[in-house]
Structure formats: C-alpha cells, structure tokens
TIPA-115776 format. One record per residue (C-alpha): z, x, y; residue in one letter. Coordinates in Angstrom, 1 decimal. Layout:
! TIPA-115776
zz;xx;yy;rest
Z;X;Y;A .
...
//
This chain:
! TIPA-115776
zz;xx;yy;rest
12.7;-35.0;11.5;X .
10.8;-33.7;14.8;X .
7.4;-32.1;13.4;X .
6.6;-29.2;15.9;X .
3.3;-26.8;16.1;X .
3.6;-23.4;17.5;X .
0.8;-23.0;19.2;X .
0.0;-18.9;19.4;X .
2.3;-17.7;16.6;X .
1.2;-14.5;16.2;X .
3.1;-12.8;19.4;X .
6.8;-11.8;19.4;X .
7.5;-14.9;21.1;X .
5.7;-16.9;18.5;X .
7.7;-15.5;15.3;X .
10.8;-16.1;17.4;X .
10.2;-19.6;17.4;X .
9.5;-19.8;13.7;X .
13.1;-17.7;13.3;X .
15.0;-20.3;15.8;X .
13.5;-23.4;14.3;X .
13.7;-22.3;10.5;X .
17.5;-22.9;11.1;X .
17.0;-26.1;13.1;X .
18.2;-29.1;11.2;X .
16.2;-31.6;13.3;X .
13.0;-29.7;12.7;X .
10.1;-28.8;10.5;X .
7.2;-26.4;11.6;X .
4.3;-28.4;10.2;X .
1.6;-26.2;12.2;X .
1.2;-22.5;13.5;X .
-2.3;-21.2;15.3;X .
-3.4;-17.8;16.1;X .
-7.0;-17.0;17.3;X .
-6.8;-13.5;15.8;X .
-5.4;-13.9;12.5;X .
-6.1;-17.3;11.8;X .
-6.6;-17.9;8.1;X .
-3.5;-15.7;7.5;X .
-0.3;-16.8;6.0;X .
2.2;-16.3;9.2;X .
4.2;-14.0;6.4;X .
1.7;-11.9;5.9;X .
1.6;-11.0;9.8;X .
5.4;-11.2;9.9;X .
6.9;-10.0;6.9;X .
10.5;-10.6;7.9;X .
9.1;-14.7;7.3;X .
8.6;-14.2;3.8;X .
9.2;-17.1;1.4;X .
10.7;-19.1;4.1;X .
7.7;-19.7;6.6;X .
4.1;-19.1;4.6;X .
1.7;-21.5;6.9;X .
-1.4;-20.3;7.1;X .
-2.2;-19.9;10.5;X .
-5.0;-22.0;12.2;X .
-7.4;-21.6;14.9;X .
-6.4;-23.8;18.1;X .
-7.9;-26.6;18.1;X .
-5.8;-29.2;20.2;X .
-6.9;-32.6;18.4;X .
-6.1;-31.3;15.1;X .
-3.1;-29.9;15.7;X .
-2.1;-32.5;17.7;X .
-2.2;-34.7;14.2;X .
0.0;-32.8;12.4;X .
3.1;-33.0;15.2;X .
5.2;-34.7;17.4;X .
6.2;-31.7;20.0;X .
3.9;-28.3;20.6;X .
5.5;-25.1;21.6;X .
2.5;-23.4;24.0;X .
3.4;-19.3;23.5;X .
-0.2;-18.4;24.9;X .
-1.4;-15.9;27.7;X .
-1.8;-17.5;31.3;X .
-5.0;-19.3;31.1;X .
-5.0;-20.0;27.8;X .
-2.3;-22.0;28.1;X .
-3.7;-24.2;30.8;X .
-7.0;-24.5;28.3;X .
-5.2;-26.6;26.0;X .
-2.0;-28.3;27.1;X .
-3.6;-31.3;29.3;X .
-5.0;-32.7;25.5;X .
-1.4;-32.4;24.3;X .
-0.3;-34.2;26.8;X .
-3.5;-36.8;27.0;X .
-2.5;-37.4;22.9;X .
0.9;-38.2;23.8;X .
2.8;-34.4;22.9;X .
5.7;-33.3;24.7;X .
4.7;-29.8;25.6;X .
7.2;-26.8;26.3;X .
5.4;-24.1;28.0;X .
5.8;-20.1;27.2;X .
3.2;-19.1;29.8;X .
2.9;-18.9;33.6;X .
0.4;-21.8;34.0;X .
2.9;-24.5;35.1;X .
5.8;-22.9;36.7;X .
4.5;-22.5;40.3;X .
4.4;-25.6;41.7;X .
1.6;-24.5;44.6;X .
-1.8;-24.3;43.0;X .
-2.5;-22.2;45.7;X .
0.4;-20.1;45.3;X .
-1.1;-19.5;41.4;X .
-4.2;-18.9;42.4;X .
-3.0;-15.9;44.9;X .
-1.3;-14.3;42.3;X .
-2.8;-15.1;39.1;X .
-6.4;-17.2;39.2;X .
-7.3;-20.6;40.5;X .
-6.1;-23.1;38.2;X .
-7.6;-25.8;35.4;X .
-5.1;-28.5;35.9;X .
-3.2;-28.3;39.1;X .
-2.7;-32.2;38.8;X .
0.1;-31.3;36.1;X .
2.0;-28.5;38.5;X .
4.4;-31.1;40.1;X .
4.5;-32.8;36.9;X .
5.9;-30.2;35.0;X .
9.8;-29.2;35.4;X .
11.2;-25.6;35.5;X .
12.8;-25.4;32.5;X .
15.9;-23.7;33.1;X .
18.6;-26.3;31.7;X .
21.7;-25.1;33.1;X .
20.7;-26.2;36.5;X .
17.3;-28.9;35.9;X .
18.9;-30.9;32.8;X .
18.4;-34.0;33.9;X .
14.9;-33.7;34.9;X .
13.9;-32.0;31.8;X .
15.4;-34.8;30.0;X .
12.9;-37.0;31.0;X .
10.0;-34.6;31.1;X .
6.8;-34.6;29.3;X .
6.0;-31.1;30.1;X .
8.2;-28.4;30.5;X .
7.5;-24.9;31.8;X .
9.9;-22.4;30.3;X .
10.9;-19.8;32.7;X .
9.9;-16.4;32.3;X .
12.1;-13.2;31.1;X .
13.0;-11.1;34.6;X .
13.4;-14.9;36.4;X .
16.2;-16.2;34.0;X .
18.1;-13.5;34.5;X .
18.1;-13.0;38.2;X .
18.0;-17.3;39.1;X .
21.2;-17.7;36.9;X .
22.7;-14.6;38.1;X .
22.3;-15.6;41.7;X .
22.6;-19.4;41.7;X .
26.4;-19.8;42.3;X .
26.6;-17.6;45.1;X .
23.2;-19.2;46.5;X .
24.3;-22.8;46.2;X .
27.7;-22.1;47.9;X .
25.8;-20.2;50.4;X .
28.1;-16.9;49.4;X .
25.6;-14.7;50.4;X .
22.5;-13.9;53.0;X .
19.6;-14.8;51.3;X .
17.5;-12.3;52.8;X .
19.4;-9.6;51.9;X .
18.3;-10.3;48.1;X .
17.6;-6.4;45.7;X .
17.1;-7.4;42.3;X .
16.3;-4.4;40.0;X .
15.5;-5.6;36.8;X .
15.3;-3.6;33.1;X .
13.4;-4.8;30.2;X .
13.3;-3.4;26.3;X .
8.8;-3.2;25.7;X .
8.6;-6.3;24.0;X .
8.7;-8.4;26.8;X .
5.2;-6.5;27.5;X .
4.1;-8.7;24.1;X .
2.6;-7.6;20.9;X .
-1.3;-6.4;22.1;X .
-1.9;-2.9;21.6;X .
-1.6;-1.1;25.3;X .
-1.7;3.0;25.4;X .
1.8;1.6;27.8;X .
3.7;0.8;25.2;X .
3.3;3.4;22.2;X .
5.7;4.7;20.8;X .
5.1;8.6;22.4;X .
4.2;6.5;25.7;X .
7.6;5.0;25.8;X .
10.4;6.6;23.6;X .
12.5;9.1;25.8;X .
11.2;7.4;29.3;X .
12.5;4.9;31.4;X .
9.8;4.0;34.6;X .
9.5;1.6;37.2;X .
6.1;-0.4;37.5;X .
5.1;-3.6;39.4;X .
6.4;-1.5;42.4;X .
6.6;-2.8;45.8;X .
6.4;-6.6;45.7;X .
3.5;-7.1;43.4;X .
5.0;-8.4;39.8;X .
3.5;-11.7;38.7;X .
7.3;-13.1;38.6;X .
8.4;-12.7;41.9;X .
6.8;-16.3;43.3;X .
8.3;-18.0;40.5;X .
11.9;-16.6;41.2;X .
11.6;-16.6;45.1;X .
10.3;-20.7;44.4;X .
13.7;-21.4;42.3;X .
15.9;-19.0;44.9;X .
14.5;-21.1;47.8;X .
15.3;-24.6;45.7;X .
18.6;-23.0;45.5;X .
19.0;-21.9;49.5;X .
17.2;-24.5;50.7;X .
15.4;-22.4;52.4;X .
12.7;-19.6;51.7;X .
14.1;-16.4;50.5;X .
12.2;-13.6;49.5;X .
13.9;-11.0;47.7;X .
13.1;-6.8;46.8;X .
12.6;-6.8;43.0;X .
11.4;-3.5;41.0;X .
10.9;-4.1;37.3;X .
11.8;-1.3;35.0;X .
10.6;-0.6;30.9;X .
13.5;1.5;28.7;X .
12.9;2.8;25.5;X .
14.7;-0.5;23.4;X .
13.0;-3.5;21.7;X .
14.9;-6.5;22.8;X .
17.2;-6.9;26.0;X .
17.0;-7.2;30.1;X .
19.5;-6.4;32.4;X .
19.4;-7.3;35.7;X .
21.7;-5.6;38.9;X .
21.5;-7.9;42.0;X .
22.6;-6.8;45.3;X .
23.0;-9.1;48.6;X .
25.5;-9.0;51.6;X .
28.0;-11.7;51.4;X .
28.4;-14.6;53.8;X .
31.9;-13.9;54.6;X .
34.6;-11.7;53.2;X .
35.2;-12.5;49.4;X .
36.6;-10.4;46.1;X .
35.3;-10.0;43.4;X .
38.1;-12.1;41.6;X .
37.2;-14.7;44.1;X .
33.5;-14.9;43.3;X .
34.4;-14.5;38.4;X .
36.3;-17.6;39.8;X .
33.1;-19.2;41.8;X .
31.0;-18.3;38.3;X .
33.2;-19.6;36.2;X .
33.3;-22.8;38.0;X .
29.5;-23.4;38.2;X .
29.4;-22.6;34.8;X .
32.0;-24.7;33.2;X .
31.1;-26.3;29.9;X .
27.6;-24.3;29.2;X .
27.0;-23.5;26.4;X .
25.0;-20.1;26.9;X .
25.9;-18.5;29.9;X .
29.4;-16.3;29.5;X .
31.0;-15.5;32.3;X .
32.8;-12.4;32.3;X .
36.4;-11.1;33.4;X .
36.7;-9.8;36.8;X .
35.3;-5.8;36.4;X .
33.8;-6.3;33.3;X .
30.0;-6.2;33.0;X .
26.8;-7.3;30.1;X .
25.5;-4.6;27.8;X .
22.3;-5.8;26.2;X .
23.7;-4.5;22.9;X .
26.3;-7.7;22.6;X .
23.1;-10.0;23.3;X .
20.9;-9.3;20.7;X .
19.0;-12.5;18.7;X .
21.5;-14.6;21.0;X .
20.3;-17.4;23.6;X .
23.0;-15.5;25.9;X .
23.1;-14.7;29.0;X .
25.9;-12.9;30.4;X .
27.3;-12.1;34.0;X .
29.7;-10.0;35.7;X .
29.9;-10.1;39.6;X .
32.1;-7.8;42.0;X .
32.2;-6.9;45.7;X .
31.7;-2.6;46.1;X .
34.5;-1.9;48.1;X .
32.7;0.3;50.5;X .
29.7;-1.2;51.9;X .
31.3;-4.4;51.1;X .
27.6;-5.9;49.3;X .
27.8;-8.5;46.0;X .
27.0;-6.9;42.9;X .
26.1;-9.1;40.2;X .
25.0;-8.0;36.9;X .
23.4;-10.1;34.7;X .
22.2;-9.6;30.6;X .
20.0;-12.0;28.2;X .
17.7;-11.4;25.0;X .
14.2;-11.6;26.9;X .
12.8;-13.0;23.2;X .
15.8;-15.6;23.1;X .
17.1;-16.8;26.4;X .
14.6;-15.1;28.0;X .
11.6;-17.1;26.4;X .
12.1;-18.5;22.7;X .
15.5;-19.0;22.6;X .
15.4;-21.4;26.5;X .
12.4;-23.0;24.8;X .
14.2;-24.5;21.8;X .
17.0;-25.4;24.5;X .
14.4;-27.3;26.3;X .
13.5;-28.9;23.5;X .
16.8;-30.3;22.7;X .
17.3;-31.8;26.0;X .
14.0;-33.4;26.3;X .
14.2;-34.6;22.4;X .
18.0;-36.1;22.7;X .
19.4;-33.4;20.3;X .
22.5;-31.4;20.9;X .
21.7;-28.7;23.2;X .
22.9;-26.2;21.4;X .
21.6;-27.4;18.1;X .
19.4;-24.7;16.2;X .
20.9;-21.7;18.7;X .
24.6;-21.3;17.6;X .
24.2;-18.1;15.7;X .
26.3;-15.2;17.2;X .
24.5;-11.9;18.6;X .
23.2;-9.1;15.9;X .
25.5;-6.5;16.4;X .
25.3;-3.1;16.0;X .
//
C-alpha cells in the first residue's frame, strides 16, 4: 500500500485528489495540509467527504509530512509550490506537481512570466507530465510536473498533426473555454455567482496568459521547431469542463477522414484519450468526473484550414485526474488504475 500526502487539500484540485484516491486500491491518504483551515477535519471543509475521508488537515510542514508518506501530491499556488518540494525530494519523495513551478524548463523563461525562481536546478529535472506522449520518462522520474488545464487540451489535440508535420506550425489559433473552477476556490469578485452566471468573456487577451510558454515549449518539442501560437482563454457560466477549438493551415491537402484516421493511429491503445468518428465533435457534458479527453478533427471545406476540437474535465484530466495517471506510471501500477469510473452524466 502506497501512503500519499496531499499537500494543499483545501482547493478544488485538492478534494479531487482525495475523491480519485479514495477509490484507488494501491493507496491510502495518510496526510492532507491546508494553511487556512488547518486543524479542520477535510469533511468538514468538503462535506461531499463525509465518513469516508475525516483527516484533520495539517499545516505544511515538509519534514513531518514527509514521515507520514511515501509519494506527495503538491496542489499549491506557483511559488508555494517551489517552497516546499526540493525537501520532498531531498527526503527521498516522489513528487507530482499541480502548480506552475516546474513545467518551464527555462528559469529565465519562468521568471519573464511568472517570478524568478527558488530552485531552477530541479527545472530540467523534472518531466512534463503528460503520459500519452512522456511515459517513459516519467517512469523513471522523481519529480513530475503535471500539466496545466488549457495546455492538455490544446498539446493533445495538436500532437498528431504536429508530429507528422500535417500542419504549418505558425499558423496555430487555439481558443480555449473553461467552466470557473479552473480559476480555483479563493474568493475573486470574477467569479461570483452574479459576476459569472448568464456571461461568457474572453480574458488573458492578446498573448499574455500564464499558459502559453508552457504549451508553445511542448508544441516546439513536438515541431521541432519553435511555434508560437494565438490563444484567447474564455470563462462560461459551468463548474467543470474545457473545450478547446484549434485552427491551423494544413501542410498538404488532407480530409478530414484522413486526419480521425491519423488520430486514431497516434492514439491507439490509450486509455484516456477517445477519438471520435469523422464529423463528430466533444461536449464537456459527456466528460464530467472523467480523466477524458476527447477529440474530433475535420478540414472546413472552404478555406480549406484543420479544425480540431478537443474536450477534457479541467479538475480530472486537466489537473487531478493526469496527476493520479502520473502517479501510476512513475509507481509501476496500472495506468489506469484508480481512474476507470465512467463520466457523471446528466
């Protein structure tokens, strides 16, 4: 039995984890921290845990709850993060990631668009933990960086057609939609309920969203070349779900049968990604709880660009979900272990 802390339980991602894991057979939650409501029981901040998860949660202190477990989940704010992974990994933890601090690979890079950083030795050290294309290296990994929400999406919609070269990489629009709990569980005047129900607005408007190094990083991997792409992030009025529509021109003339084909192809044999049938496209709706993600592709027959839409939980495959996934592989457990339950639907 793997003993795993959670170490910032008290956000959406946090009590996602302590859903996923409850029904892990590999895993016990021995340890879950929270600076602002330690001394709680985790079921008294999230009733939906009730009788099944009643830790009291703990302030972070990394040598402590280093002693009570073998792997740490990090679901912490950039920064805070960076603050207290590098004693989990000095005591010998194998460390997944929720937060930016280790998926840029350029310190530099993090410090243009977040703030210098506290550990840059670990940047190259970490992997990018997206398993469907980086399974072998986060097999081996000590620390993992789980990928963020809008960046799963869009690298797994666009890494078939990027790796066969199917498309001109500078052509790249990704335009992005995202239910308000990817915006986490602080209080923000943004996200109340008269702020947001009934609306549907762009923001992080013309190149400036904190994602957009890490997806143009993995899209270059991917090209092998630098690709910089136009990506506009929107908020809709749901709780749970992103969907992402992805333009480009294509390299040559291609179908959209052609390209399901391509997809399906790349994507033979995993587990989470669905491939769908040649003019069919994801609805957030048939992705809910799920560690999903699903994506339709076609060619518009009049201006001749790739359209690919792709759909994922941002809670599950989008952050909680990938990081149990991540866990498997590194931990030599089925991959799929703890996240075969079927989407919530209606």
């Amino acid at each position: 039995m793997l003993n795993v802390a959670i170490v910032g339980a008290s956000g959406y991602t946090g009590v996602e984890l302590v859903r996923i894991l409850y029904c892990h057979p590999e895993v016990a939650v021995t340890c879950v921290t929270s600076e602002q409501s330690a001394g709680k029981r985790i079921s008294d901040v999230f009733p939906s845990l009730r009788g099944r998860c009643d830790l009291v949660l703990e302030n972070v202190e990394p040598v402590r709850v280093a002693a009570k477990a073998d792997f740490i989940f990090t679901a912490l704010p950039h920064k805070a993060a960076m603050e207290v992974v590098p004693t989990f990994l000095q005591l010998g933890k194998q460390v997944v990631d929720l937060s930016a601090d280790y998926r840029l690979q350029d310190a530099q890079e993090y410090a243009r668009w977040y703030e210098p950083h506290m550990s840059p030795e670990l940047l190259q050290q970490a992997v990018y933990g997206l398993p469907e294309l980086k399974r072998a290296r986060i097999a081996g990994a000590g620390l993992v960086a789980n990928p963020g929400c809008y960046p799963t999406s869009i690298i797994l919609g666009l890494a078939p057609l990027l790796k066969k070269k199917l498309i001109d990489p500078a052509t790249i629009v990704a335009d992005s939609k995202s239910g308000v709990s990817g915006a986490g569980r602080s209080a923000k005047v943004d996200n109340l309920f008269c702020e947001v129900n009934d609306g549907f607005k762009a923001y992080g408007v013309g190149g400036v969203h904190r994602h957009i190094p890490e997806i143009e990083q993995e899209l270059s991997q991917l090209a092998g070349k630098n690709v910089a792409i136009a990506f506009t992030p929107h908020l809709v009025p749901m709780d749970r779900g992103i969907l992402s529509t992805i333009y480009a021109a294509p390299a040559e003339a291609v179908t959209g049968a052609e390209l399901t084909q391509v997809y399906r192809d790349f994507y033979k044999g995993e587990a989470f990604v669905r491939v769908l049938s040649a003019g069919s496209f994801p609805c957030t709706a048939y992705l809910r709880g799920a560690n999903f993600c699903d994506i339709g592709v076609t060619v518009d027959q009049r201006t001749g660009r790739v359209i690919v839409v792709s759909a994922i939980d941002n809670l599950v495959k989008g952050a909680s979900g990938q990081a149990v996934q991540n866990m498997n592989v590194m931990c030599g457990f089925p991959e799929n272990m703890g996240l075969e339950g079927l989407p919530l639907f209606p």
